[in-house]
C-alpha positions as CSV (number, residue, x, y, z in Angstrom):
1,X,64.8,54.3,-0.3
2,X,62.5,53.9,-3.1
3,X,59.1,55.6,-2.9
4,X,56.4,56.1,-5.5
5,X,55.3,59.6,-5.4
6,X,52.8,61.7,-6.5
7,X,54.6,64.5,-8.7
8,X,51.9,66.5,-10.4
9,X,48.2,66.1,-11.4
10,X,48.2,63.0,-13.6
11,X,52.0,62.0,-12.7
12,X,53.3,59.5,-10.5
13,X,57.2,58.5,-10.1
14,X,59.5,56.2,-8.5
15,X,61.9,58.2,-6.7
16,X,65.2,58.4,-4.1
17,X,63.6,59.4,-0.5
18,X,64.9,59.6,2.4
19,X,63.6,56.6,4.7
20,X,61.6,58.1,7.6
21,X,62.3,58.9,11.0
22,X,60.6,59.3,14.3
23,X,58.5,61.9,14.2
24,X,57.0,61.9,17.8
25,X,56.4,58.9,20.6
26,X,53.4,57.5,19.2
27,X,55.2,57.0,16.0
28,X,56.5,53.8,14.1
29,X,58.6,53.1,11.3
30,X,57.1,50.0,9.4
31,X,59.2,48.2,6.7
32,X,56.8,47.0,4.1
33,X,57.2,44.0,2.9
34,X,53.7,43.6,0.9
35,X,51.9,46.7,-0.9
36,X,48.8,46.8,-3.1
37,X,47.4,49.6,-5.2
38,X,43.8,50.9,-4.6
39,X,41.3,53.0,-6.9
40,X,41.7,56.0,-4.5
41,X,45.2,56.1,-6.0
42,X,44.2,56.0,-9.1
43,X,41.8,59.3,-8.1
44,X,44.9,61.3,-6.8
45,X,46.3,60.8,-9.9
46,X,44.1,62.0,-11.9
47,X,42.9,64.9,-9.1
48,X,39.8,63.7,-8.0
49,X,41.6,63.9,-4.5
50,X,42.3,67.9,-4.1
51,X,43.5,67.3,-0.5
52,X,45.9,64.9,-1.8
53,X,49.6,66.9,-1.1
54,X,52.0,66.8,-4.4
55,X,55.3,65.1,-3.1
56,X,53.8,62.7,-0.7
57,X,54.4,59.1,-1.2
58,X,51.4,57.0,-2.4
59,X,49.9,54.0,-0.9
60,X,47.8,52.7,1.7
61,X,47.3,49.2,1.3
62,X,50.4,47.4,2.9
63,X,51.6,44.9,5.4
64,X,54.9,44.9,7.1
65,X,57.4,44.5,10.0
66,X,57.8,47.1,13.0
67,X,61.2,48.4,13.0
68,X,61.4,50.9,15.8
69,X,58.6,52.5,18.0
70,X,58.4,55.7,19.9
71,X,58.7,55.4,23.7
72,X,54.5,55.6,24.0
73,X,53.9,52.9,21.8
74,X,53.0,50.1,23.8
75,X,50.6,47.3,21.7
76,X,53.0,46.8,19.1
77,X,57.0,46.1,18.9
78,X,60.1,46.2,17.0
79,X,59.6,42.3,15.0
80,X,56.0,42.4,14.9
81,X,54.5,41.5,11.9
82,X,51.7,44.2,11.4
83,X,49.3,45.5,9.0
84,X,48.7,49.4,8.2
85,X,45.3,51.1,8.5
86,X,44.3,53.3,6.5
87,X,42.9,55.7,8.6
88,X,44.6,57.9,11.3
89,X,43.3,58.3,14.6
90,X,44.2,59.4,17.9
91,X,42.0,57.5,20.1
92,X,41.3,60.1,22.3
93,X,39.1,62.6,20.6
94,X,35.3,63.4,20.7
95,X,34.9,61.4,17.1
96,X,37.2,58.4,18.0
97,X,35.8,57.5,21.4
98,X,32.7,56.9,19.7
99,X,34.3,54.4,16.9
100,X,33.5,57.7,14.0
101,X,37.5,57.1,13.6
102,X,37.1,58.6,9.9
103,X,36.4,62.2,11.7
104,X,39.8,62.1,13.5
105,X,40.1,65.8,15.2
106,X,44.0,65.6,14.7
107,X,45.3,67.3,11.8
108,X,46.4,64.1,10.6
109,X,43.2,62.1,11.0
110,X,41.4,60.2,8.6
111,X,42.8,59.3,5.6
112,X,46.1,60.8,5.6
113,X,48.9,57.9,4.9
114,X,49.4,58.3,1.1
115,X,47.3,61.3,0.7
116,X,48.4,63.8,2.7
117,X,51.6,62.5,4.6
118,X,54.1,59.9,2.9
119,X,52.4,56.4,2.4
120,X,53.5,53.2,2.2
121,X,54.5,51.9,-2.1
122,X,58.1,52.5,-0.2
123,X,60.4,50.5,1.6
124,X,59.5,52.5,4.8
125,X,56.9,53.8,6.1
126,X,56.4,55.9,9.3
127,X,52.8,55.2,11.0
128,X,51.9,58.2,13.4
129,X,49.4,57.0,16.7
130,X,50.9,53.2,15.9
131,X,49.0,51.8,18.8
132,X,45.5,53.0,17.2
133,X,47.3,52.4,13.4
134,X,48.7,48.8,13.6
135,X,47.9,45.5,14.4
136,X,49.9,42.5,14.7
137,X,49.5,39.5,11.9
138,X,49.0,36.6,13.9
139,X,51.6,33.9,13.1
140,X,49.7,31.4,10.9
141,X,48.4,34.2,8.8
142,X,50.1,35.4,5.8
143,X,51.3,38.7,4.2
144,X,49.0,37.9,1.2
145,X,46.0,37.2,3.5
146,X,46.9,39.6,5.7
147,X,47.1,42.5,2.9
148,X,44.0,43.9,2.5
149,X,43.0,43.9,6.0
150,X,43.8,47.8,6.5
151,X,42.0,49.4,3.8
152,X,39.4,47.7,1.8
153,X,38.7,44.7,4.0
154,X,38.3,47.0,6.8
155,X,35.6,48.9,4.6
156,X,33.6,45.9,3.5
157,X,32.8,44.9,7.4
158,X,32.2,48.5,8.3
159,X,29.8,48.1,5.8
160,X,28.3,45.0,6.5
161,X,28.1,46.4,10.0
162,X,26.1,49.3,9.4
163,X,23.7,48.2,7.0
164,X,21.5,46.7,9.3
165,X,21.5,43.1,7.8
166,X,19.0,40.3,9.2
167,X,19.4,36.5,8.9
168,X,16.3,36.5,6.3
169,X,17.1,39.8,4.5
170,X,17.9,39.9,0.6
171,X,21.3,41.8,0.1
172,X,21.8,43.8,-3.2
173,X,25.9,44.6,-3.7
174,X,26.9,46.9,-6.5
175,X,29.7,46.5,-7.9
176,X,32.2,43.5,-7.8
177,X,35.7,45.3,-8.1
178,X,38.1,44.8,-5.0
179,X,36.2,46.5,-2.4
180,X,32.6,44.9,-3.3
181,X,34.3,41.6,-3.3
182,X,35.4,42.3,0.1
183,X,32.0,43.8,0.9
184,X,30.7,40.3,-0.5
185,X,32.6,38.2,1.9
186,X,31.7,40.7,5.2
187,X,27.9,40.3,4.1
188,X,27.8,36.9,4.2
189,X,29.7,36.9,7.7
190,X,25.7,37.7,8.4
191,X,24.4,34.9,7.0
192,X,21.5,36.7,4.6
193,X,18.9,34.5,3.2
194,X,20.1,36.0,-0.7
195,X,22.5,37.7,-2.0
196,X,22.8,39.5,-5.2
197,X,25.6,41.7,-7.1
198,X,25.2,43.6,-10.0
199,X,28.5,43.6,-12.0
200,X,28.6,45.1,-14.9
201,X,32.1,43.3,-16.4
202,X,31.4,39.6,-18.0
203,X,34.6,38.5,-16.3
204,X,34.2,39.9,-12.8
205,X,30.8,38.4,-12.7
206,X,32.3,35.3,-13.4
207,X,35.0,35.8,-10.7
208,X,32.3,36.0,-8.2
209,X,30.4,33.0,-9.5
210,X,33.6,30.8,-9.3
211,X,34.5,32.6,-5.7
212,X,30.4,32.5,-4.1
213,X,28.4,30.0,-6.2
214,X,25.4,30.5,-3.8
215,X,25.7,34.4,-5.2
216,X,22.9,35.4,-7.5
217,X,24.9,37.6,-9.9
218,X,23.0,40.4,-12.5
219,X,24.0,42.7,-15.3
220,X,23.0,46.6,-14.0
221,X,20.9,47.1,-17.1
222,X,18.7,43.7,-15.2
223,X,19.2,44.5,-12.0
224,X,15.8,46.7,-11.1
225,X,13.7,44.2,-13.0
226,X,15.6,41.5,-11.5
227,X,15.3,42.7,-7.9
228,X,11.6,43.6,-8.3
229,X,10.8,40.4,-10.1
230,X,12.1,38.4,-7.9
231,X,12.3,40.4,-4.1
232,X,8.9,39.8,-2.3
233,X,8.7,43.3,-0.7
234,X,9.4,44.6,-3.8
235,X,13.1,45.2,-3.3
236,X,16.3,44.7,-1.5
237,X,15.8,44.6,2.5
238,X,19.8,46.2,2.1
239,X,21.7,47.7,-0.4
240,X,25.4,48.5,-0.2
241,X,26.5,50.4,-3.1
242,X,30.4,49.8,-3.9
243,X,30.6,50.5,-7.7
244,X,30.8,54.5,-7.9
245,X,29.4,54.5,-11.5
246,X,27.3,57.3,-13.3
247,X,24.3,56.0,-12.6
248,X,25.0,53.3,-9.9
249,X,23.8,55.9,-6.9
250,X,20.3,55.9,-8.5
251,X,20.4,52.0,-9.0
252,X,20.9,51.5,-5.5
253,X,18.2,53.5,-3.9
254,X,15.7,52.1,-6.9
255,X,16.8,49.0,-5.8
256,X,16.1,48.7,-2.0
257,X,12.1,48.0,-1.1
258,X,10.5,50.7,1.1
259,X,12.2,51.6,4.7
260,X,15.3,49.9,3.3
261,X,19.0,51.0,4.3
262,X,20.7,51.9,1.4
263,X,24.8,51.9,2.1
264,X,27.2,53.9,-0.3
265,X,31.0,53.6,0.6
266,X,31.5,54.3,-3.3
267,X,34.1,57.5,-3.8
268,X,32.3,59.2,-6.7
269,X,34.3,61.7,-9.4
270,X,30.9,63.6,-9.9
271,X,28.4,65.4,-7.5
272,X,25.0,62.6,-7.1
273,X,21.6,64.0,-7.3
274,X,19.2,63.0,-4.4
275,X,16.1,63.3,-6.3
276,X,13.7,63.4,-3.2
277,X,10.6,63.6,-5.4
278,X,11.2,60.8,-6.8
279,X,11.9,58.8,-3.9
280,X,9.3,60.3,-1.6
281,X,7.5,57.6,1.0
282,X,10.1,55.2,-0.1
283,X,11.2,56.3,3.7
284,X,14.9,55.0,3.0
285,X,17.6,55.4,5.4
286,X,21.1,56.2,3.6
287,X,24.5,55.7,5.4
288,X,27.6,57.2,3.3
289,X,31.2,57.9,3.9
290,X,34.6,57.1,4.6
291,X,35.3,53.4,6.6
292,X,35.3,53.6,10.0
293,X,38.7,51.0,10.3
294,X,38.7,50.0,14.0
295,X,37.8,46.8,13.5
296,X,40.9,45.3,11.7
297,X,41.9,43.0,14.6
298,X,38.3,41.4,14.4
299,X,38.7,41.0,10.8
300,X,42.4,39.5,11.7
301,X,40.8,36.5,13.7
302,X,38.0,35.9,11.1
303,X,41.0,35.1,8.5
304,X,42.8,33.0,11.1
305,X,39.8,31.1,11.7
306,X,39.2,30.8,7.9
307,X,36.0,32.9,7.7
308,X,37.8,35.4,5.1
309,X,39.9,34.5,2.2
310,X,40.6,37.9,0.1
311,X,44.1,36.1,-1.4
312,X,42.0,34.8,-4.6
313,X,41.4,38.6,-5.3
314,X,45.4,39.2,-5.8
315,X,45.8,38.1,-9.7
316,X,49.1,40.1,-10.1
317,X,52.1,40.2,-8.2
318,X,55.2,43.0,-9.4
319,X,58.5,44.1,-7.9
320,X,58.1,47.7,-6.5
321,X,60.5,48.4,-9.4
322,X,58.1,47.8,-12.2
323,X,55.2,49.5,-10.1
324,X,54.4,51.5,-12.9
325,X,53.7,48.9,-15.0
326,X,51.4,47.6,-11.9
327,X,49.7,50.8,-12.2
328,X,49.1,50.1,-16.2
329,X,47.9,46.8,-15.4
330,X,45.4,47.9,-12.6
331,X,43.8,51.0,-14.1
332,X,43.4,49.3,-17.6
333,X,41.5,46.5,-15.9
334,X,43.6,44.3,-18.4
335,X,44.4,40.3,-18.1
336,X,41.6,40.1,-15.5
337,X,43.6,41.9,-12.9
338,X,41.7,42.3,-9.7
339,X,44.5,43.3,-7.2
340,X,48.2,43.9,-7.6
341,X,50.9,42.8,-4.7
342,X,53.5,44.8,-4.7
343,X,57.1,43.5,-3.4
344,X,59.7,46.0,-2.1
């Protein structure tokens, strides 16, 4: 089969692989029929990831159809239509039973497909703990809406979720690439009295004023005068910060009014400085780290029931041939891409 893999430090190819097998009875094999291309890849590229194994098939944002299970999967079946988490997780251990699925005990826990065990810009993928891994597509949704469900999606509501949002809070995101305009659609699931993004690129802004006209949207050389000016407790009640930037860390805790929750799911290239001094009796609560993805079949009804459209996102669409020219297209940030779907 053809598989985009991860050759070297700075080099990816499309190459001949075997198609997986079976590995063990909580396996499945899973042949993709819709892909996408995250930033994180773009970090193992260029070694930001140093857990990331040389060899391994990329990918981890894909949809497809079950095509055998091992004899202890039970919720999912050879047919079903199914999208992929990201994530790893057995289910069973001390982190998992309490929903931290990211911490995953097993040595293939957390995020592993596409990083450190073959992923899925393949034909084939194989899914280990598919019960915990996979959930089905429900008929009237499609692979396109379906498609992001598994990675960023699934961080955007974990977000959301954690941040402690209240029906009359203000709600600062940063950044408005794929995974904040995810984010954007999860916070409003909570129905905040405002919302405001700071984007720094003219045509992103614009994207979210054409896809959330009721979204206040601000430049990140504005945004603290902005959010003060116009924030009665002087502030953001939340703050989710999604953008990874130099100085977007320290935006986001300037940003959020005293005893604020500040929430950074941003993957950063550079160590941040938490300048306590300078932040002292601001008493801010901060919640960081990896999605916890174990609410994708929640997120699978909201779409069916038409509370989340991500399918505006996908600008791009290539055959898994000419994924490296998807790749061009998506890092370059070029002819307004926002998302790539890739087609085995």
């Amino acid at each position: 089969m053809k598989a985009y893999t991860y050759v070297a430090p700075g080099r990816f190819e499309l190459l001949d692989k075997p198609e997986p097998r079976l590995q063990g009875p909580r396996d499945a094999i899973v042949r993709i029929t819709l892909g996408s291309i995250c930033t994180s890849d773009l970090h193992i590229k260029h070694g930001s990831v140093p857990r990331a194994v040389t060899g391994i098939t990329v990918g981890h944002e894909m949809v497809g159809v079950v095509e055998q299970t091992g004899d202890d999967v039970h919720t999912v079946h050879a047919g079903d239509r199914v999208t992929v988490n990201v994530e790893t997780f057995c289910g069973e251990c001390f982190f998992c039973r309490r929903g931290f699925v990211n911490n995953c005990t097993d040595p293939d826990g957390g995020w592993a497909l596409g990083c450190r065990i073959d992923g899925g810009q393949a034909e084939y993928v194989r899914v280990p703990y598919a019960d915990q891994g996979l959930d089905r597509i429900p008929d009237t949704v499609s692979d396109e809406q379906a498609l992001f469900v598994g990675d960023i999606l699934a961080t955007g509501f974990w977000a959301a979720r954690i941040s402690e949002i209240g029906a009359g809070d203000t709600v600062l995101i940063i950044g408005a690439g794929p995974t904040g305009l995810c984010t954007l659609q999860c916070v409003l699931l909570h129905n905040p009295a405002r919302v405001i993004v700071c984007e720094a690129s003219p045509r992103r802004a614009q994207f979210v004023r054409e896809l959330c006209p009721s979204v206040e949207v601000v430049a990140p050389e504005d945004c603290a005068r902005y959010v003060r000016a116009t924030c009665e407790r002087g502030g953001a009640d939340a703050v989710l910060e999604v953008a990874g930037g130099a100085d977007t860390f320290r935006l986001a805790w300037e940003c959020a009014r005293p005893n604020a929750v500040v929430t950074v799911v941003a993957l950063y290239d550079t160590p941040q400085i938490l300048p306590l001094p300078d932040m002292y009796g601001k008493n801010l609560t901060f919640k960081t780290g990896g999605v916890d993805g174990c609410d994708c079949a929640e997120i699978l009804r909201l779409i069916e029931r038409g509370r989340i459209d991500t399918t505006p996102l996908i600008t791009h669409r290539y055959a898994l041939d000419d994924i490296g020219e998807a790749y061009r297209l998506f890092e370059s940030r070029e002819d307004g891409v926002i998302k790539v779907a890739i087609r085995p």
